[in-house]
C-alpha positions in Angstrom: 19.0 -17.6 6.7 15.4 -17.4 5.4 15.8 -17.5 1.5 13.2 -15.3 0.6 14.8 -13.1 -2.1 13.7 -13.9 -4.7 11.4 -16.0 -4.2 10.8 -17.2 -7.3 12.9 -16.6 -10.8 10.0 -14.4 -12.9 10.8 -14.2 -16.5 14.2 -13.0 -17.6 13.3 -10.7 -20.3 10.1 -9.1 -18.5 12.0 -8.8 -15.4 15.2 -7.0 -17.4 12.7 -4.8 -19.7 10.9 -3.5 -15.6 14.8 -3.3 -14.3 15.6 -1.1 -17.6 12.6 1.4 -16.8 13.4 1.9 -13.3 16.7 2.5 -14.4 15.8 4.8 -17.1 12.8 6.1 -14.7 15.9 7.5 -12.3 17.7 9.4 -14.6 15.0 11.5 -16.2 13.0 14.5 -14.8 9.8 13.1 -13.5 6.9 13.5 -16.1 4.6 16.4 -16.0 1.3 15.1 -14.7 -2.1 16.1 -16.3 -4.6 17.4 -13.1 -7.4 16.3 -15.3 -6.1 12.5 -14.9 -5.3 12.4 -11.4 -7.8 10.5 -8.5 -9.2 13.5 -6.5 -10.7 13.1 -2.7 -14.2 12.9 -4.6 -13.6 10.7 -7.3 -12.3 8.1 -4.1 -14.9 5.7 -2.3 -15.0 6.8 1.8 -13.0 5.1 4.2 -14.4 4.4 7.7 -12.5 4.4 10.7 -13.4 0.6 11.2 -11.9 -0.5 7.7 -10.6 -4.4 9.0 -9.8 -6.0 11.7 -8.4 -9.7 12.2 -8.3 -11.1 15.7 -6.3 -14.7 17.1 -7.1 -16.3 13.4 -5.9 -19.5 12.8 -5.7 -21.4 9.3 -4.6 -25.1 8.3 -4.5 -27.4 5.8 -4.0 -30.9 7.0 -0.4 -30.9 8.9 0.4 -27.2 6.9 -0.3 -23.9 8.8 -1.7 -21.3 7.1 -1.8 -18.6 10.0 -1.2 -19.0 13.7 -3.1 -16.5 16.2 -2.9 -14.0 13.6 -4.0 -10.5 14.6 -3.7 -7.1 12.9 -5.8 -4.1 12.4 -5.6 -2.5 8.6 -5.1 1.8 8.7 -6.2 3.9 6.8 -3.1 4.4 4.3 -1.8 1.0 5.1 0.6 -0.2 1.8 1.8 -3.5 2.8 3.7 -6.1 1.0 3.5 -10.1 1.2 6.9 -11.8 0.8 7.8 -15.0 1.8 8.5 -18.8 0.1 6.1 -20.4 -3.0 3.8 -22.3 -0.8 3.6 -20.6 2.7 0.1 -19.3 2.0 0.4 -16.0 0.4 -2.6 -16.2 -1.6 -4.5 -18.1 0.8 -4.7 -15.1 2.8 -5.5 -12.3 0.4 -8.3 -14.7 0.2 -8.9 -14.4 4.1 -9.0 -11.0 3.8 -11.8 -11.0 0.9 -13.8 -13.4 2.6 -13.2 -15.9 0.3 -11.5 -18.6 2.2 -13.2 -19.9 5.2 -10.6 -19.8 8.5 -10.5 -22.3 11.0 -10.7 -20.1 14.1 -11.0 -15.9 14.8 -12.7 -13.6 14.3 -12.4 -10.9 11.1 -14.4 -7.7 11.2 -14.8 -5.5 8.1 -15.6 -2.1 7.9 -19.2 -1.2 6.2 -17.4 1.6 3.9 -14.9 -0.8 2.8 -15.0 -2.2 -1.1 -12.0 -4.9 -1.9 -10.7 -4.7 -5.4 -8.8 -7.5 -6.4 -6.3 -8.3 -9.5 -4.5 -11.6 -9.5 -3.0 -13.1 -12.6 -6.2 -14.7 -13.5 -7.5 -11.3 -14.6 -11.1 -10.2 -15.5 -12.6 -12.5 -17.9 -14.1 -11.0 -21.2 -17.4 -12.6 -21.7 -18.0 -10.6 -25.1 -14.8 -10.7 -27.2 -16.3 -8.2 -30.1 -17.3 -5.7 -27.0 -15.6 -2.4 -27.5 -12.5 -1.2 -25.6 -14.4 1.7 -24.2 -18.0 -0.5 -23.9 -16.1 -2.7 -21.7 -15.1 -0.1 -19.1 -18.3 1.7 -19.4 -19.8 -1.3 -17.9 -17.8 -1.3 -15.0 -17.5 2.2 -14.2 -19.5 3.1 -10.7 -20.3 6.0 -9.3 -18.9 6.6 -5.3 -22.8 5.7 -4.6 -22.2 2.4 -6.2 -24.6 3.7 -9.1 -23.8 2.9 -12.3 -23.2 5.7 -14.5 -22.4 3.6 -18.1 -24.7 6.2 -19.6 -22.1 8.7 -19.0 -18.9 7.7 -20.5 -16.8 11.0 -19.4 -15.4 8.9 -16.4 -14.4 6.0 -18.4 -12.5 7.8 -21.3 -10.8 9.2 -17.9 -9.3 6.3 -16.9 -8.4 4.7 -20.5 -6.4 8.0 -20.8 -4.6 7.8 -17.5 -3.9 4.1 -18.3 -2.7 5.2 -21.7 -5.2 3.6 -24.5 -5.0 5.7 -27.4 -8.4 7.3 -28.3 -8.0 5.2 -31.5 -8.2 1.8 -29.9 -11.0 2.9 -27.3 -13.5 2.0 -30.3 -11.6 -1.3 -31.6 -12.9 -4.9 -30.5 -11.4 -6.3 -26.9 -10.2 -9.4 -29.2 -7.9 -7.0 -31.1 -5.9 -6.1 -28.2 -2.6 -7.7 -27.6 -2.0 -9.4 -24.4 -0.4 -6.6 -22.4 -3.3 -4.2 -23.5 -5.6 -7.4 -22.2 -3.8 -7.0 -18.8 -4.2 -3.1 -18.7 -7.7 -3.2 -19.4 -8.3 -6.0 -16.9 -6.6 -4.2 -14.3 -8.7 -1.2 -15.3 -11.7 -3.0 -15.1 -10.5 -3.8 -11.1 -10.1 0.1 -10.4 -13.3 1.2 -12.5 -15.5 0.0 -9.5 -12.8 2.7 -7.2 -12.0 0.0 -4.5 -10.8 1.7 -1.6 -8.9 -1.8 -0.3 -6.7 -2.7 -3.3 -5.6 -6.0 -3.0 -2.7 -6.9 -6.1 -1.7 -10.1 -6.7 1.6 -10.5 -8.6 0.6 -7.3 -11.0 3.7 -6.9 -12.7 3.4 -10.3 -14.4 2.6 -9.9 -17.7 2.3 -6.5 -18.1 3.8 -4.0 -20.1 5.7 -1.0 -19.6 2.9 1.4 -19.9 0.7 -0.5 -17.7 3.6 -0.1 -15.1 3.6 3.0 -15.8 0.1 3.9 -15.5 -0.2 1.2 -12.1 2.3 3.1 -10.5 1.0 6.7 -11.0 -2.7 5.6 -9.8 -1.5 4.2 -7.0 0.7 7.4 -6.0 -2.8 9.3 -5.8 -4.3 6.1 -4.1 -5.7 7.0 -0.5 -7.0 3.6 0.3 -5.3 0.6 1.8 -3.2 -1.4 -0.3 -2.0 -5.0 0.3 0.5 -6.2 -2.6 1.7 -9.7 -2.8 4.7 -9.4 -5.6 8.5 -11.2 -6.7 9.4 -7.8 -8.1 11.4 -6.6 -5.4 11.7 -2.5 -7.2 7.8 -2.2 -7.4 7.0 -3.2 -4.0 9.9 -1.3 -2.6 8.4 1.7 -4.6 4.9 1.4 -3.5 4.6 0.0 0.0 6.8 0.4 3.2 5.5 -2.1 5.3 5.8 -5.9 5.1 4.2 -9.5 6.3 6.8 -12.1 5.9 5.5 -15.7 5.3 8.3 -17.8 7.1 5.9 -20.6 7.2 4.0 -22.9 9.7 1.5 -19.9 10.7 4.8 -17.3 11.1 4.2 -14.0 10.0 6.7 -11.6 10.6 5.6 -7.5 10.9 8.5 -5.9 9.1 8.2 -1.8 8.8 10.4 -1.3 5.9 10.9 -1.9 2.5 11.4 -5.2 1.0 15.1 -4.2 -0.1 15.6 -2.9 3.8 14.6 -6.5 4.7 16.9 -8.2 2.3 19.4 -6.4 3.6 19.0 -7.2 7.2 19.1 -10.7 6.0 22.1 -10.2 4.1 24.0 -9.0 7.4 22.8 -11.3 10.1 23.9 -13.9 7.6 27.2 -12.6 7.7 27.8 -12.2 10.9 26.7 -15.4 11.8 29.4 -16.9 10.0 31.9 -14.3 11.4 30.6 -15.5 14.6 30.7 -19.1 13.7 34.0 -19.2 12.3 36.0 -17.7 15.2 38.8 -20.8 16.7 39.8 -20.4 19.9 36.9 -18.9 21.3 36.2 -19.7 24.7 32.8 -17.9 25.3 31.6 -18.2 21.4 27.7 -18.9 22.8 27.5 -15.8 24.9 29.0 -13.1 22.0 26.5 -15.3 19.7 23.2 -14.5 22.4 24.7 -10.6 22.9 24.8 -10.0 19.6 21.8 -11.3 18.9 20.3 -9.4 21.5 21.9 -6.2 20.3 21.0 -7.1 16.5 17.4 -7.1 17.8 17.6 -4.2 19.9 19.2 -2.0 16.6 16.5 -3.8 14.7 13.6 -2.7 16.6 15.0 0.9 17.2 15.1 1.4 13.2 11.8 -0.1 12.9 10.8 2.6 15.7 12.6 5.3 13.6 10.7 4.4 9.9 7.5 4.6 12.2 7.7 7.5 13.6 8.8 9.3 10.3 5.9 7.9 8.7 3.6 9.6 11.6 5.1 12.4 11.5 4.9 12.8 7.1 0.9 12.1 7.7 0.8 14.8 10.6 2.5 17.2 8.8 -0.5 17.6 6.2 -3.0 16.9 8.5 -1.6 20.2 10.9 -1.7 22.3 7.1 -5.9 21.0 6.1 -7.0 22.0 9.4 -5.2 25.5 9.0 -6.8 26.0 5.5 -10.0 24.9 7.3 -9.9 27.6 9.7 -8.9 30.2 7.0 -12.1 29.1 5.2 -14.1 29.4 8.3 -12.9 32.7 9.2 -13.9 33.9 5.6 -17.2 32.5 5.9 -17.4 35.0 9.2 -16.5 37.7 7.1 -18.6 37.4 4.7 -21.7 36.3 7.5 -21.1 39.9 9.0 -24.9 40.4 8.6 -26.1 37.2 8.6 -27.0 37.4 12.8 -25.5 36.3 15.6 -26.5 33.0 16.0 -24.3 32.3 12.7 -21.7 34.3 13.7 -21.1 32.4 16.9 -21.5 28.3 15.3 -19.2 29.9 13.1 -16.7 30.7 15.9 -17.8 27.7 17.9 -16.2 25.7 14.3 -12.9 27.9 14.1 -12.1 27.4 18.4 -12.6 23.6 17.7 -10.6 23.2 14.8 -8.2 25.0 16.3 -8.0 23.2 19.1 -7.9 20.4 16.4 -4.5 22.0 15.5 -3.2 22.5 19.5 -3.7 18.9 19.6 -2.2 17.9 16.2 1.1 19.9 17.3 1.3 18.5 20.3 1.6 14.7 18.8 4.3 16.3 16.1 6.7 17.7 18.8 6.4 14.8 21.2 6.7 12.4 18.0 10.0 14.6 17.1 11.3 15.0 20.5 10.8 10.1 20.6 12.6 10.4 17.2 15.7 12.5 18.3 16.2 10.3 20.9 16.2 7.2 19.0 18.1 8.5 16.3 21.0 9.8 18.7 20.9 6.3 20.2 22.0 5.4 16.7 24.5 7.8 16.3 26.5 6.5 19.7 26.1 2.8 18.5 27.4 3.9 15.2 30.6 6.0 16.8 
């Protein structure tokens, strides 16, 4: 069985201090959030329909694959995590996907509207050490425009407070910080320039609890695509639900599930391998081995089917509910256009029948989604019984 989990060992006392929160995180009543803090439509950078596309890309160093015939298009909403071995090319292709490693063959298209932001564990450097805490973000703060609004510092002092700097330290030097304020501000500095392709490399190294804290409830607003390469097997499974497994030599496996979900299908092929292995006396032991491989697969792909379709139908669901809203707008806009002449009134109608039709449309996906999920998940049921 692949040994991917974990990966690697990350530091005992950081990784019982995160294991602690999560823990504590569980048994308390979520925390009241603060509307004034939280990432509205506005205040996030436009995502185009074309955000990236990779096509047949291939990747080697010497006699070591990197990526073989690679091809996948990124979504809108996409929260994907890299797991695999130390080695396989993790980092190589968040690096791909950046444009900052060259492949060998392929083809990689990237949207116009899309801006990478990128954290590894190298961080932001600070060039001034005596530059203010607040300064520092100031600098790096953009407008959706890509203008830079450092003479404005309202949006700046909004994100020390949602990442939890005290008012008192947004004056103090950068080189008074200690090190897990160093990594919350460099991490701030990543999201100041409101990437709408956030790309985290290992993130909860060296961090503190805060940081977590704060990382987790920016990226529950998040609307962007986010691709997280991370040991930390609780935060990935809280904030993606889709995989790429590195097995190595080029293999990359599409996985839609959490990483635990993963480790557990490990856990049990594993063990039914050896049930399988161990048998004596088995006259046919290679054909129960290949039909229960094959119906391994089959319940493998059908749950995969299930998580997708739930995950279509949670995004149709609020889709169905804006364009209603939308049409509830429009119609008040008619009311209040009584006098305005006809030729108002009717692009205002002409608006309301196409949304509407919007909506027809929109249902219409939802039940046949429901009606492909019922059936999949009464298939389950019999397997089960």
């Amino acid at each position: 069985m692949p040994a991917f989990f974990p990966l690697r060992r990350p530091r005992v006392e950081q990784k019982a201090r995160i294991e602690a929160f999560y823990k504590l995180e569980s048994s308390t009543k979520p925390r009241v959030k603060d509307p004034s803090l939280e990432i509205s439509e506005e205040g996030q950078r436009r995502l185009g329909g074309n955000i990236l596309k990779l096509r047949d890309v291939n990747l080697s160093f010497g006699e070591k694959k990197i990526l073989n015939d690679f091809s996948y298009d990124f979504n809108k909403g996409d929260r994907i995590g890299i797991v695999g071995r130390n080695g396989v090319g993790k980092s190589t292709f968040i690096n791909i996907l950046t444009g900052d490693q060259i492949i060998d063959s392929g083809n990689i298209e990237a949207g116009d509207t899309v801006v990478f932001g990128k954290y590894d564990q190298m961080g932001i450097p600070f060039l001034d050490e005596n530059q203010s805490v607040l300064d520092f973000v100031k600098q790096r703060v953009e407008s959706i425009s890509g203008t830079s609004i450092a003479e404005s510092p309202q949006e700046a002092m909004k994100m020390l407070k949602q990442f939890e700097f005290p008012r008192q330290r947004w004056s103090e030097r950068v080189s008074m910080l200690s090190g897990g304020e160093r990594r919350r501000l460099q991490l701030l500095a990543v999201l100041a320039k409101r990437p709408n392709f956030l790309i985290l490399d290992e993130p909860t190294n060296d961090i503190d609890l805060d940081t977590l804290r704060a990382l987790e409830g920016y990226l529950e607003e998040f609307k962007g695509v986010l691709v997280v390469v991370s040991h930390d097997r609780l935060f990935t499974d809280k904030v993606t639900n889709h995989l790429f497994v590195f097995e190595g030599q080029g293999v990359v496996k599409d996985y839609l599930g959490s990483l635990s979900d993963y480790a557990e299908c490990l856990v049990e092929q594993e063990k039914n391998d050896e049930a399988s292995s161990s048998g004596s006396g088995i006259v046919d032991s290679e054909t129960k081995k290949a039909s229960y491989k094959e119906d391994k697969e089959k319940r493998l792909e059908r749950r995969n089917a299930v998580k997708k379709l739930k995950r279509e139908l949670g995004k149709i669901e609020p889709a169905i509910d804006k364009l209603k809203s939308k049409v509830v707008e429009l119609q008040a806009q008619i009311d209040k256009s009584a006098n305005e002449g006809w030729t108002v009134l009717a692009d205002l109608s002409q608006q309301v029948e196409k949304v509407e039709e919007e909506i027809e449309a929109k249902e219409v996906e939802w039940l046949d989604l429901a009606e492909a999920l019922e059936k999949l998940e009464d298939e389950e049921n019999v397997d089960a019984s």
